[in-house]
C-alpha positions in Angstrom: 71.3 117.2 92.8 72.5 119.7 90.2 75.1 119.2 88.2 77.4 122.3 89.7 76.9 120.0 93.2 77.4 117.2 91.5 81.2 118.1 90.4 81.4 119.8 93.8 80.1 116.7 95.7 82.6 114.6 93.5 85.6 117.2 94.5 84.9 116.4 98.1 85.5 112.9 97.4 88.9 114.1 95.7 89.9 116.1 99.2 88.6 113.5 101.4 91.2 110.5 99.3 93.5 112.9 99.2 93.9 113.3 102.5 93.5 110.0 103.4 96.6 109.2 101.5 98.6 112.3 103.0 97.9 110.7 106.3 99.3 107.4 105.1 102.5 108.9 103.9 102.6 110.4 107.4 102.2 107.3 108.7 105.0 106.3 106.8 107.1 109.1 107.6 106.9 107.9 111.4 107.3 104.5 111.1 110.1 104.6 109.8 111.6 106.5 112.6 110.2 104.2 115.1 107.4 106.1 116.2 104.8 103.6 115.6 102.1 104.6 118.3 102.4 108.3 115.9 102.2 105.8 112.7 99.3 103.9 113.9 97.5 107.3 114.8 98.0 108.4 111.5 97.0 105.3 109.9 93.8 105.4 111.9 93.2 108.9 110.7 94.1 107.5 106.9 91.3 105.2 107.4 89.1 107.8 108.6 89.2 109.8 105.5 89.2 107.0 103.1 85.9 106.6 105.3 84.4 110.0 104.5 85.5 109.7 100.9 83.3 106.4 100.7 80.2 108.1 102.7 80.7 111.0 100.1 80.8 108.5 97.1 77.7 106.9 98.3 76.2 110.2 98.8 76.7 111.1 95.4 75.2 107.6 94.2 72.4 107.9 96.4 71.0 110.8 95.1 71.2 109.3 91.6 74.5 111.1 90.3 77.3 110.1 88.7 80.8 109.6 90.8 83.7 110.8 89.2 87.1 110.3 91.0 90.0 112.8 89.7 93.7 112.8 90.1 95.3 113.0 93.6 98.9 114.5 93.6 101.5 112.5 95.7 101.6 113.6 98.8 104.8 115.6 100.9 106.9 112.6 102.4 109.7 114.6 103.8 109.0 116.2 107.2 112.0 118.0 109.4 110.3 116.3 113.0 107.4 115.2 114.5 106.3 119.3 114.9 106.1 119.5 111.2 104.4 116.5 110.7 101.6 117.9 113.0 101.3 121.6 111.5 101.1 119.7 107.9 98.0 117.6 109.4 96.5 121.0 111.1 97.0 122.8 107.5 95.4 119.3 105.8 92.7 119.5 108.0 92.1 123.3 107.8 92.3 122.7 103.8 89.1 119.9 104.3 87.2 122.0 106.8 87.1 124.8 104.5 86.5 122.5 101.6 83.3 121.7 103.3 82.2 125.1 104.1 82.4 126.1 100.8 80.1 122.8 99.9 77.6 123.8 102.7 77.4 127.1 101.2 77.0 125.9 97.3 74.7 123.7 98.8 72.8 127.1 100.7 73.2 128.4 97.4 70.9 125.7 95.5 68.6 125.2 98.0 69.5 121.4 98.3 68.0 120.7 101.4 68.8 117.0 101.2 72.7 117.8 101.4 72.1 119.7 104.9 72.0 116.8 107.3 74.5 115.1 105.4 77.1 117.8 105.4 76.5 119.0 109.1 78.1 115.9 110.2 81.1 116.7 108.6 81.0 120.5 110.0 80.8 118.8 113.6 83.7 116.5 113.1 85.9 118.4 111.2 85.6 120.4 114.4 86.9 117.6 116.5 89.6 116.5 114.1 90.9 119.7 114.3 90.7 120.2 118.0 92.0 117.1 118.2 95.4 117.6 116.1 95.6 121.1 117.9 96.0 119.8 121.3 98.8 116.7 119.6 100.2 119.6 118.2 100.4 121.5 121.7 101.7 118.4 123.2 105.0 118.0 120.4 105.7 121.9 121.0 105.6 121.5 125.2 108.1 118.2 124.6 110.6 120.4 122.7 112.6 117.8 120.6 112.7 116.5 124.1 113.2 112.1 122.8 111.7 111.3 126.1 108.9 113.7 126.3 108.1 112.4 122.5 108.2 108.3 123.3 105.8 109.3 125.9 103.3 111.2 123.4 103.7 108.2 120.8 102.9 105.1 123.1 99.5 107.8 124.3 99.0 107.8 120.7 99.5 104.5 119.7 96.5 103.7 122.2 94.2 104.9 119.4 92.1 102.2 118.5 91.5 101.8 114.6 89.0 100.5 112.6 
């Protein structure tokens, strides 16, 4: 791996921690209003990304390089509702699918064909994750600040298993 993928792979590992710890402040944000099936959901999806930033890590080891973690800026921890909550996650998880797109096409770029495999995985989930908190997102907007139509949507959520 060359040393421009290197520091790009080594980004990646920034994004992916730093939105793993954007999702735990969500978490946060939602259990202390008593939404804990929407906590637990976004603790799973915490976990999740401290997952990828691990697989990225070892990536980055595996190939021989060096891993080099950077800062990660505090993430928001004020949110107006549950809506806002959801759009920050859609915009966090636009900001990590585009992160990747970028590596894939550094990666083009170089001619790293080891890298492919490894970063199509990520293509095809960050498709899903963002699928996935399109259609939550859907579902806050239809229940309208409704308190009913929102208990309903967190005890769904809180079905998530983690780990």
């Amino acid at each position: 791996m060359s040393p421009k993928l290197e520091e790009a792979f080594n980004n990646q590992i920034d994004v992916e921690l730093s939105s793993s710890i954007s999702y735990l402040q969500m978490s946060a944000y939602f259990a202390k209003h008593n939404l804990n099936g929407m906590s637990g959901w976004m603790r799973a999806q915490a976990e999740e990304e401290n997952a990828h930033a691990y697989r990225f890590l070892d990536f980055v080891l595996n190939r021989g390089n060096a891993a080099r973690l950077g800062a990660i800026d505090a993430p928001r921890h004020e949110f107006e509702d549950a809506e806002e909550v959801f759009v920050t996650a859609l915009e966090q998880e636009r900001e990590v699918t585009a992160a990747i797109h970028e590596l894939y096409r550094l990666v083009t770029e170089e001619g790293d064909l080891a890298s492919y495999p490894f970063l199509q995985s990520f293509i095809e989930e960050q498709n899903e994750e963002e699928a996935m908190v399109e259609t939550i997102l859907d579902r806050v907007r239809l229940a309208g600040g409704n308190a009913g139509a929102i208990l309903i949507l967190d005890s769904e959520l809180g079905g998530r298993a983690r780990g």
